[in-house]
ROSE-4610 file (N, C-alpha, C; in Angstrom, 1 decimal, always signed):
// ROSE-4610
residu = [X/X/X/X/X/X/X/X/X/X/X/X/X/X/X/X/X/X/X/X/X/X/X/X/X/X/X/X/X/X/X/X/X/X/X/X/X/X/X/X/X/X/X/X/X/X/X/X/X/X/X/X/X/X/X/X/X/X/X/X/X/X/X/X/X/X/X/X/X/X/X/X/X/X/X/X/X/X/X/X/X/X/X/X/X/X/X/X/X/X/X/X/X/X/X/X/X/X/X/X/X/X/X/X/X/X/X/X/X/X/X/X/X/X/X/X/X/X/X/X/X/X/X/X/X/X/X/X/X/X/X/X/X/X/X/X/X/X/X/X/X/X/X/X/X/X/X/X/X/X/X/X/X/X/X/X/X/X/X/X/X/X/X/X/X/X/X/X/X/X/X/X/X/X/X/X/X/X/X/X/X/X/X/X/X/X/X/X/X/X/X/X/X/X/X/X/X/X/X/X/X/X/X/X/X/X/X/X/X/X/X/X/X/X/X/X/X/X/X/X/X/X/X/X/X/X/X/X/X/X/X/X/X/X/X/X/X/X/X/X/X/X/X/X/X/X/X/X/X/X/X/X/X/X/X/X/X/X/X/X/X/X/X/X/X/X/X/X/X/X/X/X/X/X/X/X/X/X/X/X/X/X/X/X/X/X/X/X/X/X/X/X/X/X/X/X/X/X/X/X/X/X/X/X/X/X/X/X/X/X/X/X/X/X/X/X/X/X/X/X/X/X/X/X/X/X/X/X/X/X/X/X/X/X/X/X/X/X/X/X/X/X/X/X/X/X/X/X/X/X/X/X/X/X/X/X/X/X/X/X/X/X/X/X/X/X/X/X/X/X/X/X/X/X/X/X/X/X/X/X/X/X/X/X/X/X/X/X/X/X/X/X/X/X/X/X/X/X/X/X/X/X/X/X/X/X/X/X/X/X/X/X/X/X/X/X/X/X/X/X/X/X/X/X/X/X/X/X/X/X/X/X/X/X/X/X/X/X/X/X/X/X/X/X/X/X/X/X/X/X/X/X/X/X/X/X/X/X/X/X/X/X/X/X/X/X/X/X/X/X/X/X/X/X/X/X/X/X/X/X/X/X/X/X/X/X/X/X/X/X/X/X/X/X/X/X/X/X/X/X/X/X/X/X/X/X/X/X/X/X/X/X/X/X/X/X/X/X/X/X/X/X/X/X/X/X/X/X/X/X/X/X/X/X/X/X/X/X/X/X/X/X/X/X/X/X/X/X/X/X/X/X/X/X/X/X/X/X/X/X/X/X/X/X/X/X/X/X/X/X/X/X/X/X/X/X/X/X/X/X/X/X/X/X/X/X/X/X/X/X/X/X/X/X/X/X/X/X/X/X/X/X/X/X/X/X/X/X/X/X/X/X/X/X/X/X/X/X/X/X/X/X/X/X/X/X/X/X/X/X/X/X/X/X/X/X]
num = [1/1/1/2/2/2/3/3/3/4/4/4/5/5/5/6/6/6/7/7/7/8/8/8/9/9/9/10/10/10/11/11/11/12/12/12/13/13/13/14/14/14/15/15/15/16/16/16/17/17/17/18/18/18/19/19/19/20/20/20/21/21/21/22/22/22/23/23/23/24/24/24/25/25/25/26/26/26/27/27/27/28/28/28/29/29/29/30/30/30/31/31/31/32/32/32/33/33/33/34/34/34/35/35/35/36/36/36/37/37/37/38/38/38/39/39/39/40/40/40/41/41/41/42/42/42/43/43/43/44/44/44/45/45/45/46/46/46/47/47/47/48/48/48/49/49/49/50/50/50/51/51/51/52/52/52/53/53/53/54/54/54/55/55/55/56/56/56/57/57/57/58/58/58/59/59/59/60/60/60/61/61/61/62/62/62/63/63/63/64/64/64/65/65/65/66/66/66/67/67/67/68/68/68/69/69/69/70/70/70/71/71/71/72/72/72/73/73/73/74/74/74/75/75/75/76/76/76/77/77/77/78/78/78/79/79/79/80/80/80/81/81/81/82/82/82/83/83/83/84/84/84/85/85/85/86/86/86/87/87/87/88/88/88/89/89/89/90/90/90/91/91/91/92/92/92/93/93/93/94/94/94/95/95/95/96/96/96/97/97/97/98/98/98/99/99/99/100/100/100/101/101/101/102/102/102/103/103/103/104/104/104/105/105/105/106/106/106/107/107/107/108/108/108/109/109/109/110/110/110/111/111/111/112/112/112/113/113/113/114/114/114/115/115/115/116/116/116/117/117/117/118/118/118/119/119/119/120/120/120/121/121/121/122/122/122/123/123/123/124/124/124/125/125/125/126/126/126/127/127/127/128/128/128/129/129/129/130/130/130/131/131/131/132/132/132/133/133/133/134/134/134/135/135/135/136/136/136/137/137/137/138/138/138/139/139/139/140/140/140/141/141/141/142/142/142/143/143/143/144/144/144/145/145/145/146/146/146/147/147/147/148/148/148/149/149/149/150/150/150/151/151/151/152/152/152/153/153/153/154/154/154/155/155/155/156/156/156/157/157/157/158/158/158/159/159/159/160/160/160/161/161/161/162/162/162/163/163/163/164/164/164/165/165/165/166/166/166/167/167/167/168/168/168/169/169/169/170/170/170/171/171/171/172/172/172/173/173/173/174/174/174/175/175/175/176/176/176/177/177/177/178/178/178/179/179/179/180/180/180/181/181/181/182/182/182/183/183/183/184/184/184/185/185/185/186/186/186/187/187/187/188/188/188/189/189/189/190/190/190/191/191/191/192/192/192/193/193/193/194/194/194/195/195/195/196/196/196/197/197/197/198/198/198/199/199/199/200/200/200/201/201/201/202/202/202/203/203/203/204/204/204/205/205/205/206/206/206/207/207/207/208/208/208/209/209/209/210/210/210/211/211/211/212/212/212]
x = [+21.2/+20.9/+21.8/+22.0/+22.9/+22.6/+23.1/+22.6/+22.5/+23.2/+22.9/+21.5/+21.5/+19.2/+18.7/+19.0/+18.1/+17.8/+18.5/+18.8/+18.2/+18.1/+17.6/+16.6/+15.8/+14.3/+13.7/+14.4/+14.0/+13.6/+14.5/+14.8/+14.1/+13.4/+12.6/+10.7/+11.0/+9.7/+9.6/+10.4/+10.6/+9.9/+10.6/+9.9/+8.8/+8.3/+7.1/+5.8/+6.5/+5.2/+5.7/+6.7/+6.8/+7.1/+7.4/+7.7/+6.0/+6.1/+5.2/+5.3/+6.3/+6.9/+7.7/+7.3/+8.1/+8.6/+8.6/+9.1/+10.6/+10.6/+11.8/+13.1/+13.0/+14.0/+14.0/+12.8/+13.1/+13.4/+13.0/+14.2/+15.4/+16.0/+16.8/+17.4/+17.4/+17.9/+17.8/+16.9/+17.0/+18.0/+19.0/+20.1/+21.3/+21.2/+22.4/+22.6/+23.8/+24.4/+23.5/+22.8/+22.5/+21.0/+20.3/+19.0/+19.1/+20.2/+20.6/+20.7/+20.5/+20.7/+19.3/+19.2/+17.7/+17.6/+16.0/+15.1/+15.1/+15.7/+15.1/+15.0/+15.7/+16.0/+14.4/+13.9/+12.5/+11.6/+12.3/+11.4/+12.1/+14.0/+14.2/+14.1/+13.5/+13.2/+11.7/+11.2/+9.9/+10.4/+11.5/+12.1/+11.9/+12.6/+12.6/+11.2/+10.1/+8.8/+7.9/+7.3/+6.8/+4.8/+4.4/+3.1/+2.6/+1.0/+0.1/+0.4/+0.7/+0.7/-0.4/-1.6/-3.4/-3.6/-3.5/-3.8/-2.9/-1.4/-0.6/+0.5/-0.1/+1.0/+2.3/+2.4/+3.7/+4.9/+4.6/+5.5/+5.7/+6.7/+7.1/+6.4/+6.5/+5.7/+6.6/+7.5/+8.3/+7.6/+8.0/+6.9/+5.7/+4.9/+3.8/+3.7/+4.6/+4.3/+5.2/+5.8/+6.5/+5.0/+4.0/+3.1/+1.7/+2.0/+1.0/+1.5/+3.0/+3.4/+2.9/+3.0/+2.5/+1.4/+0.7/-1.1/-1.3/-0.7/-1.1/-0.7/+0.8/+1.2/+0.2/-1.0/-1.7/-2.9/-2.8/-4.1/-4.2/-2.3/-2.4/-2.5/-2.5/-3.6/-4.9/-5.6/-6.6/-6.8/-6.0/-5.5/-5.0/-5.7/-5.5/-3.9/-3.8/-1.7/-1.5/-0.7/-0.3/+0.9/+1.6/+3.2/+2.3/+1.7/+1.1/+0.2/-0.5/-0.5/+0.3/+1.0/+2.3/+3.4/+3.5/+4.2/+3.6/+1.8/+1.6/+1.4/+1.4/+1.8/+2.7/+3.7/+5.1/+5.1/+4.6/+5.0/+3.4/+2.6/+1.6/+1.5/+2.2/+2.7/+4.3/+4.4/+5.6/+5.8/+4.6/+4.4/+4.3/+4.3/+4.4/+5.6/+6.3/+8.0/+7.5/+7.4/+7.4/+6.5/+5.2/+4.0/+3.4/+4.7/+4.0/+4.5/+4.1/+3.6/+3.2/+3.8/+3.1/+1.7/+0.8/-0.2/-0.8/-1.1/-2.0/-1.3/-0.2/+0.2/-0.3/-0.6/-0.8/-0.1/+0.6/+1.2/+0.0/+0.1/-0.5/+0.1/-0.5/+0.0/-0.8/-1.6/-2.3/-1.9/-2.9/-2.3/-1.3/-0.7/+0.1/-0.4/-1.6/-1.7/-1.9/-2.1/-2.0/-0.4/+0.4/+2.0/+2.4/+2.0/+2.6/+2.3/+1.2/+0.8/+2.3/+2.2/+3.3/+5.0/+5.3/+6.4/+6.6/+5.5/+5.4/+5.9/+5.1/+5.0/+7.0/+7.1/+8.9/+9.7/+9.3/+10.4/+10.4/+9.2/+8.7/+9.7/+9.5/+10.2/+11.2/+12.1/+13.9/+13.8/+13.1/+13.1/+12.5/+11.5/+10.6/+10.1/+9.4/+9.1/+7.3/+7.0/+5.6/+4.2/+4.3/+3.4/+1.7/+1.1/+0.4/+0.4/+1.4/+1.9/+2.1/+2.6/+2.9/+1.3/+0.7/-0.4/-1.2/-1.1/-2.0/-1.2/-0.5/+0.3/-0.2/+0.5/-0.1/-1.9/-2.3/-3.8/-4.1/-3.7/-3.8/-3.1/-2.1/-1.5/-2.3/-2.8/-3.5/-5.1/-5.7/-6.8/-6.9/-5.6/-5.6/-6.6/-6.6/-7.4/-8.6/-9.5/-10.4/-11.4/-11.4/-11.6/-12.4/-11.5/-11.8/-12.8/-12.1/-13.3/-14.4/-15.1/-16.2/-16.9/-16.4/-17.6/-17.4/-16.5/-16.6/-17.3/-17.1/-18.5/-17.9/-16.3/-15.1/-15.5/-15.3/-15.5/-13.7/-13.2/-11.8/-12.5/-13.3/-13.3/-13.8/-12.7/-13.2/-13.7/-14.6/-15.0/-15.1/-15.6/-15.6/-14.7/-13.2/-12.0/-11.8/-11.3/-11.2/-11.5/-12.9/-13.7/-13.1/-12.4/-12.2/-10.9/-10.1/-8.5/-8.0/-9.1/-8.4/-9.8/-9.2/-10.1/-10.7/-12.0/-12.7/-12.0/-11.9/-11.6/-10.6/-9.6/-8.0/-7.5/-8.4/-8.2/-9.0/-10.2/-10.7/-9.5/-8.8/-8.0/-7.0/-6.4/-5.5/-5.3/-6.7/-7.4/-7.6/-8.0/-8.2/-6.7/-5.6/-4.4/-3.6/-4.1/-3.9/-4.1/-5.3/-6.1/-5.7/-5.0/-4.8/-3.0/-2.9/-1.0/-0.4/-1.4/-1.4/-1.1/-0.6/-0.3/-1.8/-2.4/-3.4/-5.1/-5.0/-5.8/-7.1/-8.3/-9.3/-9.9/-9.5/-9.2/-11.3/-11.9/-13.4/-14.0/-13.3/-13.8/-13.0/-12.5/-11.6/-12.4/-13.3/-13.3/-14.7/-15.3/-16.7/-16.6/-15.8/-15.3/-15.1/-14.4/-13.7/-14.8/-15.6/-17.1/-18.1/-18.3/-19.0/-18.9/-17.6/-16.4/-16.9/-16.6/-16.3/-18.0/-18.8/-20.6/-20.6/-19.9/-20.0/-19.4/-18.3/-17.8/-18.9/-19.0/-20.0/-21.1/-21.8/-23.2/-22.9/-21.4/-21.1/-21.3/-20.4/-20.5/-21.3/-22.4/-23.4/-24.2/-24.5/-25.3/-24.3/-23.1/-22.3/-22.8/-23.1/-23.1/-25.0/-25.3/-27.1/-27.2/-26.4/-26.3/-26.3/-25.3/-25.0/-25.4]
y = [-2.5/-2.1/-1.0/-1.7/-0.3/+1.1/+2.1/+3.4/+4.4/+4.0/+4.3/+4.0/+2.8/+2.3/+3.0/+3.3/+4.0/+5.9/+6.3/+7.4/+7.3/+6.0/+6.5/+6.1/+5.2/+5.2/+6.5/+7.2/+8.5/+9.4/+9.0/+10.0/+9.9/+8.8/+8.2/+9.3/+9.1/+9.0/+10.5/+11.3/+12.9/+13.4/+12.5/+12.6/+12.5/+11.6/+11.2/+12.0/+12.6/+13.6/+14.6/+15.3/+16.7/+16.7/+16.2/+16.4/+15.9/+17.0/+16.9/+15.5/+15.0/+14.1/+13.3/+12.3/+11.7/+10.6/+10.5/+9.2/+9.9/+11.2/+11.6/+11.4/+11.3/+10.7/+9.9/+8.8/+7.1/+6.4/+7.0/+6.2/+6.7/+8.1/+8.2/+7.2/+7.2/+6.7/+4.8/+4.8/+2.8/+2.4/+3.3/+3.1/+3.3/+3.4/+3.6/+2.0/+1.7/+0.5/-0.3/+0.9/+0.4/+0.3/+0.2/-0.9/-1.4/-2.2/-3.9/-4.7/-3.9/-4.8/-4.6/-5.7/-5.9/-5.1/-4.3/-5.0/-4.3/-3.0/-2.3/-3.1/-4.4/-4.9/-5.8/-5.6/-5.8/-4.9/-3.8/-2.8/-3.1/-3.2/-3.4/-4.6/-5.4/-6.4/-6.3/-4.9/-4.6/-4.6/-4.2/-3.4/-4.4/-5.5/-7.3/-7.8/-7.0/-8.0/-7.1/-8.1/-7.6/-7.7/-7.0/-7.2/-7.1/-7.5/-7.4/-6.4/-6.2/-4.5/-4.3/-5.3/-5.0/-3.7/-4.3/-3.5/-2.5/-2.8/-2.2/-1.3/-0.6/-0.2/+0.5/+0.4/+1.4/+0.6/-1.1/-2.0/-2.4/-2.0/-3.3/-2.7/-3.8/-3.1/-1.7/-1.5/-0.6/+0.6/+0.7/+1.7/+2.0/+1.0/+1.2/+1.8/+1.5/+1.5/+3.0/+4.2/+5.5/+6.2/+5.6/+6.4/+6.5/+5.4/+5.1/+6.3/+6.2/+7.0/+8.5/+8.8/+10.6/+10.6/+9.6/+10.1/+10.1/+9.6/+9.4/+10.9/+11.2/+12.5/+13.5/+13.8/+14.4/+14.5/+13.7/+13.4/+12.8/+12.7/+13.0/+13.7/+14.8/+16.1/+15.1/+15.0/+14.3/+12.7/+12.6/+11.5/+12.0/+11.3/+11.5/+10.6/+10.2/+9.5/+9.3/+10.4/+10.5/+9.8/+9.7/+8.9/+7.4/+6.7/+5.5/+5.4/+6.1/+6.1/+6.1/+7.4/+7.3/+5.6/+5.0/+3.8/+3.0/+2.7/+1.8/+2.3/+3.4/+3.7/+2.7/+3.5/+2.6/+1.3/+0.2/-0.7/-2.0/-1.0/-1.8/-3.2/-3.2/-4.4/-4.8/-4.7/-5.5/-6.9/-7.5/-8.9/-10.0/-8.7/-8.8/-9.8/-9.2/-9.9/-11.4/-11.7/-13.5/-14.1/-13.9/-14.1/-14.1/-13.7/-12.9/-14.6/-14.8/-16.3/-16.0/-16.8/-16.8/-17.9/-17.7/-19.1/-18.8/-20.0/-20.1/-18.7/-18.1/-17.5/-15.9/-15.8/-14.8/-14.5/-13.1/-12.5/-12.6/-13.3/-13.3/-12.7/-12.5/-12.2/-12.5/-13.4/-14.5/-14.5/-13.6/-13.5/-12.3/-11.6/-10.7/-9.7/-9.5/-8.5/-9.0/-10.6/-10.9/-11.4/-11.7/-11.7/-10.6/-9.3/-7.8/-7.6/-8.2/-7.4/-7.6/-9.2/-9.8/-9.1/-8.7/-8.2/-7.0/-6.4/-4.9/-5.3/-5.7/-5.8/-6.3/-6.8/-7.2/-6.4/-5.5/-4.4/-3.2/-3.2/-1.6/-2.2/-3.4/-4.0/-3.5/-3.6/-3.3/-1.9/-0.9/+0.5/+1.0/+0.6/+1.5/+0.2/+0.4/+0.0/-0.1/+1.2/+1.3/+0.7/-0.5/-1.5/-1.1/+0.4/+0.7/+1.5/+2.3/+2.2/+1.3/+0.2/-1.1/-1.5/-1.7/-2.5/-1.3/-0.4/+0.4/+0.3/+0.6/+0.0/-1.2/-2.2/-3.4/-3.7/-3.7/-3.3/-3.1/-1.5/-0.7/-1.6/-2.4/-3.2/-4.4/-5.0/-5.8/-5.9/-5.1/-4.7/-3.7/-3.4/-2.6/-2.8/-4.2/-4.7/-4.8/-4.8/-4.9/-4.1/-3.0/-1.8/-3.1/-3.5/-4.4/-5.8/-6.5/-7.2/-7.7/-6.0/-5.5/-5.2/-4.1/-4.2/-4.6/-6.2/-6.9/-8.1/-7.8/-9.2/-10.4/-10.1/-11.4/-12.3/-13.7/-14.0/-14.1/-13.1/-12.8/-11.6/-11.2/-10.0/-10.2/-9.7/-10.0/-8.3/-8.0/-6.8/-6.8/-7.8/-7.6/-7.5/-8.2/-7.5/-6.4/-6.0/-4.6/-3.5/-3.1/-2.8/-2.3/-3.3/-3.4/-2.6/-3.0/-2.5/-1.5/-1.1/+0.5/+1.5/+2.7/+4.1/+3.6/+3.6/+3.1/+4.8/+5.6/+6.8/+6.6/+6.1/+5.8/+5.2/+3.9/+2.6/+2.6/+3.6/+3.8/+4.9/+5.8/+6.4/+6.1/+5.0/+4.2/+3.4/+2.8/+1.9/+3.1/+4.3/+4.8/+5.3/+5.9/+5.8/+4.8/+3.8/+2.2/+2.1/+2.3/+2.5/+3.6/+4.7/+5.5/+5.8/+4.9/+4.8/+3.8/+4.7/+3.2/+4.4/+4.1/+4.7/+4.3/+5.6/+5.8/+5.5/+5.6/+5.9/+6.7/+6.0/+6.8/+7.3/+8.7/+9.3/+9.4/+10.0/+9.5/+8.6/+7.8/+6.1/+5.5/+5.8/+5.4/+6.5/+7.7/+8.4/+7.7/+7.4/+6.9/+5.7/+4.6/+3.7/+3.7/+5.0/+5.4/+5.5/+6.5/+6.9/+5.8/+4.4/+3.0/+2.9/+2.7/+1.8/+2.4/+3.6/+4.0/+3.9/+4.3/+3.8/+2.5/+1.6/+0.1/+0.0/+0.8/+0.1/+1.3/+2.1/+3.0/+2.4/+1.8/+0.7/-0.4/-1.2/-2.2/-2.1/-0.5/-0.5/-0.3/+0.7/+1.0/-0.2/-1.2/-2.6/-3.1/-3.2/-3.8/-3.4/-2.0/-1.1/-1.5/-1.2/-1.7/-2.9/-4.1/-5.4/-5.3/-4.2/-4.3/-3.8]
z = [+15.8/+14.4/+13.9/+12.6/+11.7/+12.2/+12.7/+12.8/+11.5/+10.9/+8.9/+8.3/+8.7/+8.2/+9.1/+10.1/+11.1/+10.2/+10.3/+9.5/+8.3/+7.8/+6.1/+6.1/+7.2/+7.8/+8.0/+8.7/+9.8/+8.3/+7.2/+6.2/+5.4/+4.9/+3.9/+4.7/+6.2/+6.6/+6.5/+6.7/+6.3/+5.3/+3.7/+2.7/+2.5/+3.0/+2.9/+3.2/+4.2/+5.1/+4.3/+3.7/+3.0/+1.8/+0.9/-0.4/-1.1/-2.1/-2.8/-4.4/-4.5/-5.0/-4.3/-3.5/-3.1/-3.8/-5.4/-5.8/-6.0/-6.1/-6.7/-5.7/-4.4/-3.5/-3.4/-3.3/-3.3/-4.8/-5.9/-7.0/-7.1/-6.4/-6.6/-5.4/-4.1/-2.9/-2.9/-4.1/-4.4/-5.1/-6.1/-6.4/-5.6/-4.3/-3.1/-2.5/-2.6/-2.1/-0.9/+0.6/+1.2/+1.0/-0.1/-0.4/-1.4/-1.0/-1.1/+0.3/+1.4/+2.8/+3.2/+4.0/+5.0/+5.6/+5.8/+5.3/+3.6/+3.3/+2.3/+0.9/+0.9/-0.2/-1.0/+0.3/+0.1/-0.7/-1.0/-2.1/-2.6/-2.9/-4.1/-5.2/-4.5/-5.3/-6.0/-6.0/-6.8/-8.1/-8.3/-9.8/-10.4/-10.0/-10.9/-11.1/-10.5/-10.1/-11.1/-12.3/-13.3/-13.3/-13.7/-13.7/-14.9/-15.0/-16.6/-16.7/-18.0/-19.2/-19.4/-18.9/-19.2/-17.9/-16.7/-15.6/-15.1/-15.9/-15.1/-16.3/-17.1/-18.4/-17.8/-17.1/-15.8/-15.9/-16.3/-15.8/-14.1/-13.9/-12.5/-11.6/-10.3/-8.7/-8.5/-8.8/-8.3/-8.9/-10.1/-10.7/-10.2/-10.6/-9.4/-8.3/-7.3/-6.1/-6.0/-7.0/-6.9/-7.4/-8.1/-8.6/-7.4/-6.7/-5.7/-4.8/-4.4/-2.9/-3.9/-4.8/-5.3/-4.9/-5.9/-4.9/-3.6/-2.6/-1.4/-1.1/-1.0/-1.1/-1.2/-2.3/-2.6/-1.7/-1.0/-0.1/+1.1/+1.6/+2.8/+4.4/+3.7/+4.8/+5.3/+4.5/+4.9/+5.9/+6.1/+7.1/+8.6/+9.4/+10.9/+11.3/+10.4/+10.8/+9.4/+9.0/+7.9/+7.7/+8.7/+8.6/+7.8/+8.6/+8.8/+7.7/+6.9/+5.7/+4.4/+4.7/+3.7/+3.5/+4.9/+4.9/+4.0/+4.6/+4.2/+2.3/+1.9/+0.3/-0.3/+0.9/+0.0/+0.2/+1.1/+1.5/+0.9/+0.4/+0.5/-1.0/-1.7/-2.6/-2.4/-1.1/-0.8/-0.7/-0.9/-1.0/-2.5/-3.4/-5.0/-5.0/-4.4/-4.7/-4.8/-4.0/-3.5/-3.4/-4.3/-4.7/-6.2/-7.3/-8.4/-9.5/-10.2/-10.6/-12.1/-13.4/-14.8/-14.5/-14.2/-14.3/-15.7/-16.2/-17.8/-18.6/-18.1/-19.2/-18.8/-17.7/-16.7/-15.7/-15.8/-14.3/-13.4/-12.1/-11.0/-9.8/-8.7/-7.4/-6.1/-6.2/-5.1/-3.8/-2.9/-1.8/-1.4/-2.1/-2.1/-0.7/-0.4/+0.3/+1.7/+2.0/+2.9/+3.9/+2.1/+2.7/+2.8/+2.3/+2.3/+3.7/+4.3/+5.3/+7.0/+6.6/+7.6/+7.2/+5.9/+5.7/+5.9/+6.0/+6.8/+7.8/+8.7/+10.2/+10.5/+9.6/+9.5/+9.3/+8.4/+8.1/+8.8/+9.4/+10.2/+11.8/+12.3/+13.6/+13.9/+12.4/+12.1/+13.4/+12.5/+12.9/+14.0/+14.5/+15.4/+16.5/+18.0/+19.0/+19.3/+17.9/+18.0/+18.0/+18.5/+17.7/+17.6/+17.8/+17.6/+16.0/+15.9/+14.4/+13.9/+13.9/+13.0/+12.7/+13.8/+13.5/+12.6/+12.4/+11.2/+10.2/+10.1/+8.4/+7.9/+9.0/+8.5/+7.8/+8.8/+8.2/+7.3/+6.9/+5.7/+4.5/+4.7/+3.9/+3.4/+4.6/+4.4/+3.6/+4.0/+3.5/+1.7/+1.5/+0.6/-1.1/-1.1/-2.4/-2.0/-0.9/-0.7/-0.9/-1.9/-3.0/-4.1/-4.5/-5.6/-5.6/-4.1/-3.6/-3.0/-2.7/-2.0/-3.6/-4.4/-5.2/-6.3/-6.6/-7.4/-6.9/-5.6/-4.8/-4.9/-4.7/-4.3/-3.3/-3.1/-2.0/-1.1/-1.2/-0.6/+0.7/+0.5/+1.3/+2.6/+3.5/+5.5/+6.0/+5.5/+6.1/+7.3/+8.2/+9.2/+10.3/+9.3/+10.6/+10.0/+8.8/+7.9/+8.9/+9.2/+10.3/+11.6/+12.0/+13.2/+13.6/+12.5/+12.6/+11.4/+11.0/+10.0/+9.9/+9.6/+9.2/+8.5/+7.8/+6.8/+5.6/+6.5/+5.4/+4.8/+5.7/+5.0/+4.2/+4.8/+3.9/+2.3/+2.4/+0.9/+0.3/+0.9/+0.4/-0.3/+0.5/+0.0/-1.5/-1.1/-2.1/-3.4/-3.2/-4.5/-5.1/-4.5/-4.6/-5.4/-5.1/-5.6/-6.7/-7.0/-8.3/-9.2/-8.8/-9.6/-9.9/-9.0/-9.4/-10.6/-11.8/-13.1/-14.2/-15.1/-16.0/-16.9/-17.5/-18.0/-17.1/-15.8/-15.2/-15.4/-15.7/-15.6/-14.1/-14.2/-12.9/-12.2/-13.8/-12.8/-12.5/-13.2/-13.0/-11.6/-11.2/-10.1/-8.8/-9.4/-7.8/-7.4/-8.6/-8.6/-7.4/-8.2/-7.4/-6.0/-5.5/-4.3/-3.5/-4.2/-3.2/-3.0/-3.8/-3.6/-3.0/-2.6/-1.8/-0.3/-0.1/+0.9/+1.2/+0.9/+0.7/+1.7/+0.8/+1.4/+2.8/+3.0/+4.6/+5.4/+5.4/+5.8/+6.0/+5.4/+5.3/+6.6/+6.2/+6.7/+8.0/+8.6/+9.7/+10.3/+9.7/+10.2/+11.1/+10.2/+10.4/+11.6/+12.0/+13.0/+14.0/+14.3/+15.0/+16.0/+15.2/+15.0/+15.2/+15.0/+15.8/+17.3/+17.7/+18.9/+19.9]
């Protein structure tokens, strides 16, 4: 592997854990020649990738996904693997790209979080050996909408692997992160949400647990 991506891996993950802004190095570092090569070209292809102006007044994933990595930033002290949080920030609608669809006249993205989850697990490979790291990004990637389809009473939601393979604390963190990386964010409407949320997998487990 390049020893240059190695370095701007190593360097991205730096920021991530210490800057109190970290979109301000990665928009600036997504205009450098080298995220246009694999894998990083996989975030840069958020910029092109547009979303509803209903849910998303920010515009593209990319946007989104610089306002997501600040909140996480803000709240991740609170995380027992903060690297592995922070990643899955940045990485966690990296599936937008190649899933995002006009249907009926609607931006969609169907599935996004269960293709994000496998292109994590692809881009994190490039860099690192750790597959107990990988497999929490992933996760966290994977599970990340399930905020939305827990207490909208989706029938998308697998709580019971969710459960199995992430913090129930992290993953509601994430998820409210998510929720609040929007331009015009109702910030108590989203904490309300957060504490449900987090209510529900708390409950969920509880009952697993008491099964056994």
């Amino acid at each position: 592997m390049d020893n240059n991506r190695q370095l701007l891996f190593d360097s991205i993950t730096e920021h991530l854990l210490m800057d109190e802004v970290p979109s301000q190095y990665l928009n600036q570092l997504s205009n450098e020649p080298v995220f246009k090569e694999y894998p990083f070209n996989l975030l840069l292809k958020l910029k092109q990738t547009e979303q509803s102006k209903k849910h998303h007044p920010e515009g593209n994933v990319w946007n989104h996904t610089m306002l997501v990595v600040d909140e996480a930033a803000k709240v991740r002290e609170q995380c027992s693997d903060k690297k592995a949080f922070m990643w899955a920030a940045l990485l966690h609608d990296i599936g937008k790209a190649s899933t995002t669809r006009i249907r009926k006249g609607r931006i969609t993205s169907y599935d996004h979080d269960k293709v994000g989850a496998d292109l994590t697990e692809k881009f994190l490979q490039v860099f690192i050996k750790d597959d107990d790291f990988i497999d929490t990004v992933r996760a966290l990637v994977r599970y990340h909408m399930h905020m939305l389809y827990i207490l909208k009473k989706l029938p998308f939601a697998d709580i019971k692997n969710l459960l199995k393979e992430v913090d129930i604390n992290e993953m509601a963190l994430l998820s409210l992160c998510d929720r609040l990386g929007r331009t015009g964010a109702d910030i108590a409407e989203e904490e309300a949400n957060y504490e449900r949320y987090l209510k529900e997998l708390e409950l969920a487990k509880s009952k697993i647990l008491q099964s056994n």
